[in-house]
PDB file of the backbone (N, CA, C, O) and the ligand in Angstrom, with CONECT records:
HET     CA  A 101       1
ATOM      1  N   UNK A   1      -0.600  10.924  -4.640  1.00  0.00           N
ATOM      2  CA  UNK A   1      -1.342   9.686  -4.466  1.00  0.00           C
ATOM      3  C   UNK A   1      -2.079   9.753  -3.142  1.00  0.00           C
ATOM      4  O   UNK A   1      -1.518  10.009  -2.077  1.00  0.00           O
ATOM      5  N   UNK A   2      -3.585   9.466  -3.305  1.00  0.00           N
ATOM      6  CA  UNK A   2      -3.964   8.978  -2.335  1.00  0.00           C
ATOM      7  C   UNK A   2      -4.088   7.988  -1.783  1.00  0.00           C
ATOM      8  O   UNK A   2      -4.638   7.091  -2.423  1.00  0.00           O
ATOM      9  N   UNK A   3      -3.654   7.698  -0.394  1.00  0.00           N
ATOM     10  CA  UNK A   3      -4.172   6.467   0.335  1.00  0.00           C
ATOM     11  C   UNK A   3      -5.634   6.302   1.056  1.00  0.00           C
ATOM     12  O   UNK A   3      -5.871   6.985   2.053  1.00  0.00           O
ATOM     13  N   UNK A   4      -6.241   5.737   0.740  1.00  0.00           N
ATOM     14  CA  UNK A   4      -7.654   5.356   1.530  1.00  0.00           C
ATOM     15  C   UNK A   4      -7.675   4.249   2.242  1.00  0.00           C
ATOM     16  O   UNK A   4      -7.354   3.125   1.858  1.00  0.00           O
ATOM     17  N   UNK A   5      -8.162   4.662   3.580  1.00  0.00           N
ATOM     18  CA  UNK A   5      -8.452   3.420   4.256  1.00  0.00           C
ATOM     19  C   UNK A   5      -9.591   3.547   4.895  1.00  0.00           C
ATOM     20  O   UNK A   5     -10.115   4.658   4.973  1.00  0.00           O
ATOM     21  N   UNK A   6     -10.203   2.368   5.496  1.00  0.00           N
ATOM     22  CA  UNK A   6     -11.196   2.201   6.276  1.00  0.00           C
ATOM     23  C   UNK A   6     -10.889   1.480   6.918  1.00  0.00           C
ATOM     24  O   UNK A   6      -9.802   0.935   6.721  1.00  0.00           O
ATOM     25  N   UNK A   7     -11.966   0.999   8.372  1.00  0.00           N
ATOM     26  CA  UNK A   7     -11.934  -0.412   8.826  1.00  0.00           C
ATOM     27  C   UNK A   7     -12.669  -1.214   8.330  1.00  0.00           C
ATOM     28  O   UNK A   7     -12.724  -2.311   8.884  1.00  0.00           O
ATOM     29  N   UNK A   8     -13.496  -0.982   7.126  1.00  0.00           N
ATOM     30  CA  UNK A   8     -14.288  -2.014   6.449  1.00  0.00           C
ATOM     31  C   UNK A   8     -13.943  -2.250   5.185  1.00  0.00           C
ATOM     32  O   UNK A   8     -14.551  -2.832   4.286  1.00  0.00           O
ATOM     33  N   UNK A   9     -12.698  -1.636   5.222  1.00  0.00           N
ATOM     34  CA  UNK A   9     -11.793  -1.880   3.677  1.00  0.00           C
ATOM     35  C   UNK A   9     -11.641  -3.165   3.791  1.00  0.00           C
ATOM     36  O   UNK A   9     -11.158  -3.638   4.820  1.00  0.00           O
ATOM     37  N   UNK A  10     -12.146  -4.173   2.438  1.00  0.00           N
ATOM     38  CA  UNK A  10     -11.216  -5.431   2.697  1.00  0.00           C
ATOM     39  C   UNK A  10     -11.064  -5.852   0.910  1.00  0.00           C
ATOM     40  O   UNK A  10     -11.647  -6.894   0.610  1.00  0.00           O
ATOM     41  N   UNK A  11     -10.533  -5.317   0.066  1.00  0.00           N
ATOM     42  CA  UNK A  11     -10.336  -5.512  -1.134  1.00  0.00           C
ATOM     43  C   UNK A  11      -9.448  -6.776  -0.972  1.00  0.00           C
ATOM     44  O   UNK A  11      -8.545  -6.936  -0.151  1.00  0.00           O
ATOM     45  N   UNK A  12      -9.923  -7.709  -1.994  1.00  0.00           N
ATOM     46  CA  UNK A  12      -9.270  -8.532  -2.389  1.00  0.00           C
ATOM     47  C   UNK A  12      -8.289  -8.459  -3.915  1.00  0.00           C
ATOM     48  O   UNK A  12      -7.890  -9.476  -4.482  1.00  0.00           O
ATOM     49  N   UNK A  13      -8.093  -7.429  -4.275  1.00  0.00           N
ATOM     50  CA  UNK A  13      -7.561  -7.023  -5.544  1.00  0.00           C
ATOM     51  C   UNK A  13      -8.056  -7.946  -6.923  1.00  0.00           C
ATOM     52  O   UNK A  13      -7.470  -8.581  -7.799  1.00  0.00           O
ATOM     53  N   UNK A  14      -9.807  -7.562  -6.500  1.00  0.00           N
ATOM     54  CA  UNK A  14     -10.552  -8.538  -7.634  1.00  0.00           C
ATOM     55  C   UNK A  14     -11.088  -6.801  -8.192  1.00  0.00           C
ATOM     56  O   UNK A  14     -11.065  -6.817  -9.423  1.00  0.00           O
ATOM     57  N   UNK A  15     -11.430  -5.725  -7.793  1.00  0.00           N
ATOM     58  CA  UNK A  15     -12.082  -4.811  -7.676  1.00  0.00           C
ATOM     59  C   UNK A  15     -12.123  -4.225  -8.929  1.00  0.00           C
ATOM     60  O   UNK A  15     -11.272  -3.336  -8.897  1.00  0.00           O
ATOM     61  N   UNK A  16     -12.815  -4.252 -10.342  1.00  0.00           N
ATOM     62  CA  UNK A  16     -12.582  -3.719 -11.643  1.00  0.00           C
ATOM     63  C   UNK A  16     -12.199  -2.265 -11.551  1.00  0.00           C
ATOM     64  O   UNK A  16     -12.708  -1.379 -10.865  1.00  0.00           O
ATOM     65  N   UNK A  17     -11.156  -2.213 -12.422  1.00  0.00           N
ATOM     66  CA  UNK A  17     -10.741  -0.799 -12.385  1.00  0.00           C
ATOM     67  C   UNK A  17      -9.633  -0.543 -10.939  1.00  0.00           C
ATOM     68  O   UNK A  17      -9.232   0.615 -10.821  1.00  0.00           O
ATOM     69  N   UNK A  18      -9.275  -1.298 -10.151  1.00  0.00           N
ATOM     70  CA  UNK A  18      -8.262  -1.006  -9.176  1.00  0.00           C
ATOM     71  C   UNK A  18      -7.296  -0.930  -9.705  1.00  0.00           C
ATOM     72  O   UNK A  18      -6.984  -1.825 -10.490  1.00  0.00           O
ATOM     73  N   UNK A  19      -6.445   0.170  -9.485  1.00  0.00           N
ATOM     74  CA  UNK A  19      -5.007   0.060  -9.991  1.00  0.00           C
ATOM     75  C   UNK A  19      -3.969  -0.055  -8.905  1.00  0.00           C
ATOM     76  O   UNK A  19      -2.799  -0.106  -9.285  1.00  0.00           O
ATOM     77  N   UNK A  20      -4.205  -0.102  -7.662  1.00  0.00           N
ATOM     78  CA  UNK A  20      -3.288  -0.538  -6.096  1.00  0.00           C
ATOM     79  C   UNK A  20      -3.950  -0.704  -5.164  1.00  0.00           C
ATOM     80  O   UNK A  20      -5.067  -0.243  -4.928  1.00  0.00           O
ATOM     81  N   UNK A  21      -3.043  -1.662  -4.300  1.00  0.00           N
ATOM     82  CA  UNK A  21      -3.864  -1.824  -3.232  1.00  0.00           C
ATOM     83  C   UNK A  21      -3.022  -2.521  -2.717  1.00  0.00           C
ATOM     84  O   UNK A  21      -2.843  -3.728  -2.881  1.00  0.00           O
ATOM     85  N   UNK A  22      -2.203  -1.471  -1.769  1.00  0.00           N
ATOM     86  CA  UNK A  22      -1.352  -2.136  -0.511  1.00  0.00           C
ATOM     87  C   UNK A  22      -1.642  -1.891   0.687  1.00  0.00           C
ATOM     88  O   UNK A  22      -1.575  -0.826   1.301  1.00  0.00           O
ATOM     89  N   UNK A  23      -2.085  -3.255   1.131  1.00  0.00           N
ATOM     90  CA  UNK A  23      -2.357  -3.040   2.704  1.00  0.00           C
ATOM     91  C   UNK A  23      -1.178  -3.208   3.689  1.00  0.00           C
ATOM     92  O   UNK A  23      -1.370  -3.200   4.905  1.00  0.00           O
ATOM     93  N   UNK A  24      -0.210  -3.328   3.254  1.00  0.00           N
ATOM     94  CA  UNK A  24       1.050  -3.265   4.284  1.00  0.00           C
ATOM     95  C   UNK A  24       1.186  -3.920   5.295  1.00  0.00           C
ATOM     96  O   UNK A  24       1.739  -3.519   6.318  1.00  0.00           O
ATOM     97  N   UNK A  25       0.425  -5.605   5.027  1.00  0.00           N
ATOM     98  CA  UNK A  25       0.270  -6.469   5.948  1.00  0.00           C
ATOM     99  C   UNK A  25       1.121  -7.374   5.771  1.00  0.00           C
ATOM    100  O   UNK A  25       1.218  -8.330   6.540  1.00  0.00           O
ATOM    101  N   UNK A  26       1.873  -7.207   4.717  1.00  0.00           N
ATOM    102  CA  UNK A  26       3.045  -8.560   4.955  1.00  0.00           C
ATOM    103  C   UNK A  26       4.781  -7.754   4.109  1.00  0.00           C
ATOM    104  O   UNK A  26       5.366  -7.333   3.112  1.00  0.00           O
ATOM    105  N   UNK A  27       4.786  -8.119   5.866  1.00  0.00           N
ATOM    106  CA  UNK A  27       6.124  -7.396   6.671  1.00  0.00           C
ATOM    107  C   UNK A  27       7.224  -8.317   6.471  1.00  0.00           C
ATOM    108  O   UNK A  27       8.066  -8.272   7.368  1.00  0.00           O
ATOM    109  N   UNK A  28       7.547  -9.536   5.084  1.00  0.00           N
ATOM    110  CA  UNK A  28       8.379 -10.048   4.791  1.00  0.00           C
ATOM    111  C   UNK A  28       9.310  -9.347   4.208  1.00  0.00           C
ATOM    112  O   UNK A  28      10.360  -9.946   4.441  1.00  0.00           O
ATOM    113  N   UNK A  29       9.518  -8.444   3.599  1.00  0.00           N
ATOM    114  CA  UNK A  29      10.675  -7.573   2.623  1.00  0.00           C
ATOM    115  C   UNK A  29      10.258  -6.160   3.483  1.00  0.00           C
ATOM    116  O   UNK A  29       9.135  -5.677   3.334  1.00  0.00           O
ATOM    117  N   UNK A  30      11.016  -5.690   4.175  1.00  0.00           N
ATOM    118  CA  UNK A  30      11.214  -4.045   4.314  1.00  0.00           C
ATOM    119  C   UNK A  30      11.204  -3.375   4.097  1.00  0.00           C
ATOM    120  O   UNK A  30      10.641  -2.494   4.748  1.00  0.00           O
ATOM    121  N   UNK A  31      12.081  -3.076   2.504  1.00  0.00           N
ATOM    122  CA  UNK A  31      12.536  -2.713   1.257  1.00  0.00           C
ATOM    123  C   UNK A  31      10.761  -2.782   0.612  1.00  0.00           C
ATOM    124  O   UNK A  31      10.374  -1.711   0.144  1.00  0.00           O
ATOM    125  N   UNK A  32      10.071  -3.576   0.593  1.00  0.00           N
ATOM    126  CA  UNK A  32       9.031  -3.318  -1.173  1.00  0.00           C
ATOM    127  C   UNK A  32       7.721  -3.997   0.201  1.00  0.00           C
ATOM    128  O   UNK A  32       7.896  -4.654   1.227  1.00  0.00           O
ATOM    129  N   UNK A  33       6.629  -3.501  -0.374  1.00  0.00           N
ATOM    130  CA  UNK A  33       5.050  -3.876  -0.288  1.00  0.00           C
ATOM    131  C   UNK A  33       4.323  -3.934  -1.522  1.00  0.00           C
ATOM    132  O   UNK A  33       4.187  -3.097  -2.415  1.00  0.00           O
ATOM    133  N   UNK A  34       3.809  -5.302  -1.360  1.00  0.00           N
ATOM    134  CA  UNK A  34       3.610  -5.725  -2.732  1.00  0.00           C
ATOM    135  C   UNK A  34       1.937  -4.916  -2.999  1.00  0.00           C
ATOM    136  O   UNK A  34       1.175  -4.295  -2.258  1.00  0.00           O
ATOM    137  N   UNK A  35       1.910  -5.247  -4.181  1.00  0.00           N
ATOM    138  CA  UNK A  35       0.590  -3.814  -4.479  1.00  0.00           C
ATOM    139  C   UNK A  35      -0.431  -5.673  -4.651  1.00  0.00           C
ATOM    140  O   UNK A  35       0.030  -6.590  -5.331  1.00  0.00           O
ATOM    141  N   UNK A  36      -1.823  -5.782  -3.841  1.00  0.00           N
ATOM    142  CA  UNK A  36      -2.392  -7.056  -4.132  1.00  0.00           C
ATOM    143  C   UNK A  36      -3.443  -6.791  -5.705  1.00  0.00           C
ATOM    144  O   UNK A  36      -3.983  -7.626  -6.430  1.00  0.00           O
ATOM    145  N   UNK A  37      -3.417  -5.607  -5.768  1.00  0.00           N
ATOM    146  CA  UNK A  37      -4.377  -5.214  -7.394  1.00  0.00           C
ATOM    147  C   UNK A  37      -4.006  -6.313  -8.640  1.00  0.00           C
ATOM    148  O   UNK A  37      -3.010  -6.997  -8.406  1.00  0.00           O
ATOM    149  N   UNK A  38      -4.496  -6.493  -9.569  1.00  0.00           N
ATOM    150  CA  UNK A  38      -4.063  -6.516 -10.666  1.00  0.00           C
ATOM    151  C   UNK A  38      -2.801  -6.285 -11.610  1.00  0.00           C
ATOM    152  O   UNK A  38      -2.281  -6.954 -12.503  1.00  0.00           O
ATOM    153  N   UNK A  39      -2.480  -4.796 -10.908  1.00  0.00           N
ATOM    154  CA  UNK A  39      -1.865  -4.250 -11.412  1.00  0.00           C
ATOM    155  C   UNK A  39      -0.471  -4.733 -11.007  1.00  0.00           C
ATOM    156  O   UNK A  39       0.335  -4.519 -11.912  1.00  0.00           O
ATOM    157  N   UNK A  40       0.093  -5.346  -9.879  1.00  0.00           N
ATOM    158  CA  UNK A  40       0.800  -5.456  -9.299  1.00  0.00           C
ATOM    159  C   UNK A  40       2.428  -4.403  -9.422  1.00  0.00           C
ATOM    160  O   UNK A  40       3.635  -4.627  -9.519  1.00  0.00           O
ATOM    161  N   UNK A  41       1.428  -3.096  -9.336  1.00  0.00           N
ATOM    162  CA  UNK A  41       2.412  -2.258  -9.038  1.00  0.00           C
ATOM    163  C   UNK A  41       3.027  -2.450  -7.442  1.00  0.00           C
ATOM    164  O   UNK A  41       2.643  -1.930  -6.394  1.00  0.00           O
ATOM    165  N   UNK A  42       3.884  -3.194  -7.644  1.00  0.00           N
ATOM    166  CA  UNK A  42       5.141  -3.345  -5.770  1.00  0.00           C
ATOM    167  C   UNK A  42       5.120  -1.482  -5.874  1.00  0.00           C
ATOM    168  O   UNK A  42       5.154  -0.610  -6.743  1.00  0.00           O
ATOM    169  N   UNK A  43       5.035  -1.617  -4.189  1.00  0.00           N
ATOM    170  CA  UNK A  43       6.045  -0.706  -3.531  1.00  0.00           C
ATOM    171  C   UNK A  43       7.003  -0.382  -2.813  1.00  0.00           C
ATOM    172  O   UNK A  43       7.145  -0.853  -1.685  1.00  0.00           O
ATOM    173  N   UNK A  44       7.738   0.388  -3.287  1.00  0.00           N
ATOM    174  CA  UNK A  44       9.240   0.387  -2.661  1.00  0.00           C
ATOM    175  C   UNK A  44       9.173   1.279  -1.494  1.00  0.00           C
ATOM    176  O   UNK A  44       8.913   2.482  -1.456  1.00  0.00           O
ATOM    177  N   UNK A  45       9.467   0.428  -0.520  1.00  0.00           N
ATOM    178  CA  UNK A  45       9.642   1.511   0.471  1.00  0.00           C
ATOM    179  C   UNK A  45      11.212   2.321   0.872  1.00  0.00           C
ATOM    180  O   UNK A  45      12.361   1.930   0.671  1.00  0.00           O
ATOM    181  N   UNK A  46      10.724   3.526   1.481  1.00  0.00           N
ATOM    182  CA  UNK A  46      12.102   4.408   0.954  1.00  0.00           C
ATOM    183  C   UNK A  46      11.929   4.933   2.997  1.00  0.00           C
ATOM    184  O   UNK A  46      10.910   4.944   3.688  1.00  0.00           O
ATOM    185  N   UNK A  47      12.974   5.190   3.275  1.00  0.00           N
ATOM    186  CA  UNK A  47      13.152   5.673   4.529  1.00  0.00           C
ATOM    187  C   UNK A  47      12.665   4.461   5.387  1.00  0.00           C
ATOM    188  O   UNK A  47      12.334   3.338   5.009  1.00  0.00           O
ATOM    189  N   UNK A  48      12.708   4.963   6.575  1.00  0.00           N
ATOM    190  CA  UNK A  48      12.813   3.737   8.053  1.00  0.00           C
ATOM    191  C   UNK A  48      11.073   4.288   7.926  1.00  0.00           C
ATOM    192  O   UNK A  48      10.983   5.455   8.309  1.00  0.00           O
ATOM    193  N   UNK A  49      10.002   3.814   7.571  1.00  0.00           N
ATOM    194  CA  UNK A  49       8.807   4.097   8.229  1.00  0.00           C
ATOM    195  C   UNK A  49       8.189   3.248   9.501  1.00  0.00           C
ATOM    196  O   UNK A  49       8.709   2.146   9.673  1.00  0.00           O
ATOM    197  N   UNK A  50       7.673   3.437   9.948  1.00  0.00           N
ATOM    198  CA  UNK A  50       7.010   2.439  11.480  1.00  0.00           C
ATOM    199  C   UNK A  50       6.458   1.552  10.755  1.00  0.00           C
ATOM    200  O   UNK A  50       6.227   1.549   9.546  1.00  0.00           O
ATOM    201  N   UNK A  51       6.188   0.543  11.815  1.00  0.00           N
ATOM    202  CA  UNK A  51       5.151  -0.137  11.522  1.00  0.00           C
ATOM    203  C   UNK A  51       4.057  -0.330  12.564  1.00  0.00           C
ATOM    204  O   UNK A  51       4.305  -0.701  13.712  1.00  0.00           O
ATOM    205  N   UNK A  52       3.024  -0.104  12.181  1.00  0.00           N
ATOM    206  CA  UNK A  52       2.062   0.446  13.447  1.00  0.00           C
ATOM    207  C   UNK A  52       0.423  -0.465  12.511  1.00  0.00           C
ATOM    208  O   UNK A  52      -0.017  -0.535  11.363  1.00  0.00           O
ATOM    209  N   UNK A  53      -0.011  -1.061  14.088  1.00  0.00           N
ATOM    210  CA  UNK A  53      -1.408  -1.593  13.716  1.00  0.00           C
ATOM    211  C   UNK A  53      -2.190  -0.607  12.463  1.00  0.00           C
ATOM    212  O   UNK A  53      -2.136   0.571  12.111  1.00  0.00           O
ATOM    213  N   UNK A  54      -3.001  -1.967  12.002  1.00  0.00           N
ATOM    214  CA  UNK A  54      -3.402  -1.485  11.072  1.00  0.00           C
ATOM    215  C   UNK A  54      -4.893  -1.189  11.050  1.00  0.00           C
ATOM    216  O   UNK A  54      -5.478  -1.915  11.855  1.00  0.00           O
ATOM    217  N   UNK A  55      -5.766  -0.295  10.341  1.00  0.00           N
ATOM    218  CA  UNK A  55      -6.895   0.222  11.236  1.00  0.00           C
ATOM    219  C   UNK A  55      -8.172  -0.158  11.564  1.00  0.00           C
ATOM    220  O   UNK A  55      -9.181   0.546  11.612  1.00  0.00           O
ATOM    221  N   UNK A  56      -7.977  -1.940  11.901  1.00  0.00           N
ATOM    222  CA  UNK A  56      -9.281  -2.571  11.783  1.00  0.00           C
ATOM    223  C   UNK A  56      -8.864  -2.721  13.189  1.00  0.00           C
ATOM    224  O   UNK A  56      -9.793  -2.706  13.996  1.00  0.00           O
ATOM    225  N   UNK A  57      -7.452  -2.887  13.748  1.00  0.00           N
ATOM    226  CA  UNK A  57      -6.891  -2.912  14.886  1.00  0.00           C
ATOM    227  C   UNK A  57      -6.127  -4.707  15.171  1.00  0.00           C
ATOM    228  O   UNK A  57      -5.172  -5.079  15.853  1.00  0.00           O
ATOM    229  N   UNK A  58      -7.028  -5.394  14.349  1.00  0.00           N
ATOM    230  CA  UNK A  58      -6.793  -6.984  13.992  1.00  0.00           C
ATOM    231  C   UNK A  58      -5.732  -7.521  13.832  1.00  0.00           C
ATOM    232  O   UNK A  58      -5.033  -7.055  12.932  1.00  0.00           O
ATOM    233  N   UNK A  59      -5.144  -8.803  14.696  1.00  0.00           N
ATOM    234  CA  UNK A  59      -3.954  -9.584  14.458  1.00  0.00           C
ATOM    235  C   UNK A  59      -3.753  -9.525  12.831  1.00  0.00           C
ATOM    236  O   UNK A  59      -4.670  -9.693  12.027  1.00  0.00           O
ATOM    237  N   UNK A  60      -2.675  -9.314  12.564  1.00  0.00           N
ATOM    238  CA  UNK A  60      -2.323  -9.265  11.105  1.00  0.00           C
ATOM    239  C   UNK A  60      -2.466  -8.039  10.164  1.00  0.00           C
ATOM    240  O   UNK A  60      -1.810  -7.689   9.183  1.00  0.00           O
ATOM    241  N   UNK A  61      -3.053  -7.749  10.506  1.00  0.00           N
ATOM    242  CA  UNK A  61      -3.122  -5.607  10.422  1.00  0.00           C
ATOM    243  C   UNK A  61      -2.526  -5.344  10.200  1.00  0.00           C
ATOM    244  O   UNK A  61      -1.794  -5.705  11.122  1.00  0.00           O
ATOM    245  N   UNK A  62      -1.532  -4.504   9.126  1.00  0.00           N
ATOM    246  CA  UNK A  62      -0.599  -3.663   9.721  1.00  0.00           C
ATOM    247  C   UNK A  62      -1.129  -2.333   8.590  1.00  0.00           C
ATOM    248  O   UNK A  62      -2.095  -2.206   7.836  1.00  0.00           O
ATOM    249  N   UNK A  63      -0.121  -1.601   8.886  1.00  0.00           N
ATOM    250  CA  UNK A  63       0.120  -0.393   8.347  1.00  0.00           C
ATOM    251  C   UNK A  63       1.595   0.556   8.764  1.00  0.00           C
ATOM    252  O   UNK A  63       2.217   0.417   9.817  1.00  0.00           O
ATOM    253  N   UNK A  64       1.927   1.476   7.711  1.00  0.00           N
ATOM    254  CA  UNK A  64       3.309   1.754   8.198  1.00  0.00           C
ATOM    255  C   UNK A  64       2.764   3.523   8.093  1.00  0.00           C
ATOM    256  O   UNK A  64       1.816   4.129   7.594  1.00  0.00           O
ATOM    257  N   UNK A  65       3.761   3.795   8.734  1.00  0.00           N
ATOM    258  CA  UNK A  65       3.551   5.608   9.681  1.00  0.00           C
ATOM    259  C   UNK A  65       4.763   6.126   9.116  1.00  0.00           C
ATOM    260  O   UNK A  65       5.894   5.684   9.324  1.00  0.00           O
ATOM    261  N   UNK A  66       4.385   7.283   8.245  1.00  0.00           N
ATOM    262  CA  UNK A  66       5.589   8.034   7.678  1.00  0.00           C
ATOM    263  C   UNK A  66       5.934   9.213   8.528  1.00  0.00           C
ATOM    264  O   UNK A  66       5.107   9.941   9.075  1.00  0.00           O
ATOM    265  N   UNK A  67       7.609   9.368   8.606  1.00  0.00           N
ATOM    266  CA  UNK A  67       7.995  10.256   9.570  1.00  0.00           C
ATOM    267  C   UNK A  67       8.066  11.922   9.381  1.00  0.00           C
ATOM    268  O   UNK A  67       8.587  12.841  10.014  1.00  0.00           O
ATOM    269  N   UNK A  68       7.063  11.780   7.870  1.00  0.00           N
ATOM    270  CA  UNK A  68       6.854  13.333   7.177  1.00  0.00           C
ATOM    271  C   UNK A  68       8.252  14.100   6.764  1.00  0.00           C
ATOM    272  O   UNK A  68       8.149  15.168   6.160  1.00  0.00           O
ATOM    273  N   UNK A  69       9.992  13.404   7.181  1.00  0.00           N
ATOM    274  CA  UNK A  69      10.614  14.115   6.282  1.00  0.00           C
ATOM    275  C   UNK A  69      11.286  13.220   5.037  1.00  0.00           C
ATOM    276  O   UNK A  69      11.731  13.798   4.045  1.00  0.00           O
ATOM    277  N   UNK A  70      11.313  12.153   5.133  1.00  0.00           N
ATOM    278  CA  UNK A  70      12.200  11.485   3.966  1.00  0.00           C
ATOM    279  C   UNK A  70      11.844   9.777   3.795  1.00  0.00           C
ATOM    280  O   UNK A  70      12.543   8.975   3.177  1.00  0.00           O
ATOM    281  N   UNK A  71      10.400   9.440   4.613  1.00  0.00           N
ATOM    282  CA  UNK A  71       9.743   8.294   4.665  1.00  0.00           C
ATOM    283  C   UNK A  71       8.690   8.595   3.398  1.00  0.00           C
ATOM    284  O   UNK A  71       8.041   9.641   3.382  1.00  0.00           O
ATOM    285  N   UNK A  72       8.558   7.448   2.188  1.00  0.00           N
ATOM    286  CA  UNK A  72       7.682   7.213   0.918  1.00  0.00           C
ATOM    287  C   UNK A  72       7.571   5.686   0.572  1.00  0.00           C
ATOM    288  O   UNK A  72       8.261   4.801   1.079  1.00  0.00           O
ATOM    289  N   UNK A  73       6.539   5.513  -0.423  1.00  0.00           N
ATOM    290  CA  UNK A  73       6.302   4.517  -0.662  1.00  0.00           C
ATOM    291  C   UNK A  73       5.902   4.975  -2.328  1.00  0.00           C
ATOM    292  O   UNK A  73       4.932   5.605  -2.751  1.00  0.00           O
ATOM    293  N   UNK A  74       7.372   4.225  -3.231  1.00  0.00           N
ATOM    294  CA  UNK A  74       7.087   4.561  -4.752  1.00  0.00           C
ATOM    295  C   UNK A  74       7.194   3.430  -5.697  1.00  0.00           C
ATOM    296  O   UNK A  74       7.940   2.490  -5.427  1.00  0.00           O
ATOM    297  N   UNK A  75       6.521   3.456  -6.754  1.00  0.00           N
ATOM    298  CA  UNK A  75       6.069   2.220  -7.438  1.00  0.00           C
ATOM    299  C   UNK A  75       6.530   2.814  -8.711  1.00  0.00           C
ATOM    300  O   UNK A  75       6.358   3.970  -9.096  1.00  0.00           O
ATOM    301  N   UNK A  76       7.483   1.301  -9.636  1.00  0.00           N
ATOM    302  CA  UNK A  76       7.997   1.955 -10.652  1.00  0.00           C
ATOM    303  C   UNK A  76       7.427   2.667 -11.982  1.00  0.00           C
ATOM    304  O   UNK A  76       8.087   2.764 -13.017  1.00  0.00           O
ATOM    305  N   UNK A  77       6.170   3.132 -11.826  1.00  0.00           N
ATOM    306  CA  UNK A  77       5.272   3.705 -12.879  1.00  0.00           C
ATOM    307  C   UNK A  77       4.386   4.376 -12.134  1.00  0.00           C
ATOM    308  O   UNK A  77       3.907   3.937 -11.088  1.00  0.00           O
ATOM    309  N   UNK A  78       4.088   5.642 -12.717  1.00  0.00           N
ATOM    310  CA  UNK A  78       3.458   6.578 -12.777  1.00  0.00           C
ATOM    311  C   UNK A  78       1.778   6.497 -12.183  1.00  0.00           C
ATOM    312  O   UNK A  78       1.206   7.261 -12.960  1.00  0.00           O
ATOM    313  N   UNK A  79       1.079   6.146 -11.543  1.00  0.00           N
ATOM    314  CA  UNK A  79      -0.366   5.616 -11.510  1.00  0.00           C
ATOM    315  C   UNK A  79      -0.873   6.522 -11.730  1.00  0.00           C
ATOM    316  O   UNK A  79      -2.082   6.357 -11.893  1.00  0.00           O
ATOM    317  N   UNK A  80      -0.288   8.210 -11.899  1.00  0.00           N
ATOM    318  CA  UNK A  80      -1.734   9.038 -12.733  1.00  0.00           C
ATOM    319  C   UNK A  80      -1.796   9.220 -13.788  1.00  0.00           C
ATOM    320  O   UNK A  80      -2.526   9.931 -14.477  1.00  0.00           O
ATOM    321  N   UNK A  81      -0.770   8.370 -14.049  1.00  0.00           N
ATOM    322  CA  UNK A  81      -0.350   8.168 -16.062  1.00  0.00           C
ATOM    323  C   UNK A  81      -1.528   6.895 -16.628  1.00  0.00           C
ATOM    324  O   UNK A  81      -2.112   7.247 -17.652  1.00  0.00           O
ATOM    325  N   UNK A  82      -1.916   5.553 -16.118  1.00  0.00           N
ATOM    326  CA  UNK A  82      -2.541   4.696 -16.374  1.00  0.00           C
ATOM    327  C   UNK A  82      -4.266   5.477 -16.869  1.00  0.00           C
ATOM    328  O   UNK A  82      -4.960   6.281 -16.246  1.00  0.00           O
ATOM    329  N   UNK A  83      -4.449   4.931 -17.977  1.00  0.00           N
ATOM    330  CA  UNK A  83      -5.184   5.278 -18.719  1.00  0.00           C
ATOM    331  C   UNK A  83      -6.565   4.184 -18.033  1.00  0.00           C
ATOM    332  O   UNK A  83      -6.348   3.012 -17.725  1.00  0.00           O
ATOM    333  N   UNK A  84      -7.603   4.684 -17.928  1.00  0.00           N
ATOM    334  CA  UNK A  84      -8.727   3.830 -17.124  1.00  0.00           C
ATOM    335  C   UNK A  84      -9.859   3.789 -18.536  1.00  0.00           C
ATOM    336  O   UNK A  84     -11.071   3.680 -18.353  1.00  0.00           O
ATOM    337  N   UNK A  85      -9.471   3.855 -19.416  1.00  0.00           N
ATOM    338  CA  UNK A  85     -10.262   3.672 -20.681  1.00  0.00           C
ATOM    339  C   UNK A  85     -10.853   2.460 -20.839  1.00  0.00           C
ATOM    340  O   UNK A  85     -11.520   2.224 -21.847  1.00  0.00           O
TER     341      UNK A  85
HETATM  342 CA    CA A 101      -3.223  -3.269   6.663  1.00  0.00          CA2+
END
């Protein structure tokens, strides 16, 4: 999976054809980041990841920093399985 970001990213999870879109800005559950798409594939977060500004730099920003050995973020279905037909 790729993650894309910008600082001029600002999806509102209206975007046809989005299948995720977690901006990792609301730091209420630890455990899951909710996906704002359609799709509302949640993600589970797995390991202690950071939480580190997010890259517009903006109050309310966030984003989380994986520690590259046992930090992920997995959603209970497959997203290269979803058929975009
Ligand atoms: Ca963010």
């Amino acid at each position: 999976m790729a993650i894309i970001g910008t600082a001029s990213l600002n999806a509102q999870g209206l975007e046809e054809g989005l299948i995720g879109y977690w901006p990792f800005d609301d730091q209420s559950d630890p455990a899951s980041t909710p996906d704002l798409s359609s799709g509302e594939n949640h993600g589970t977060i797995n390991g202690e990841p950071e939480i580190v500004a997010g890259a517009t730099g903006g109050g309310g920003d966030y984003a989380i920093q994986f520690d590259g050995a046992d930090d992920s973020v997995t959603t209970e279905v497959s997203l290269l399985k979803i058929s975009m037909s």
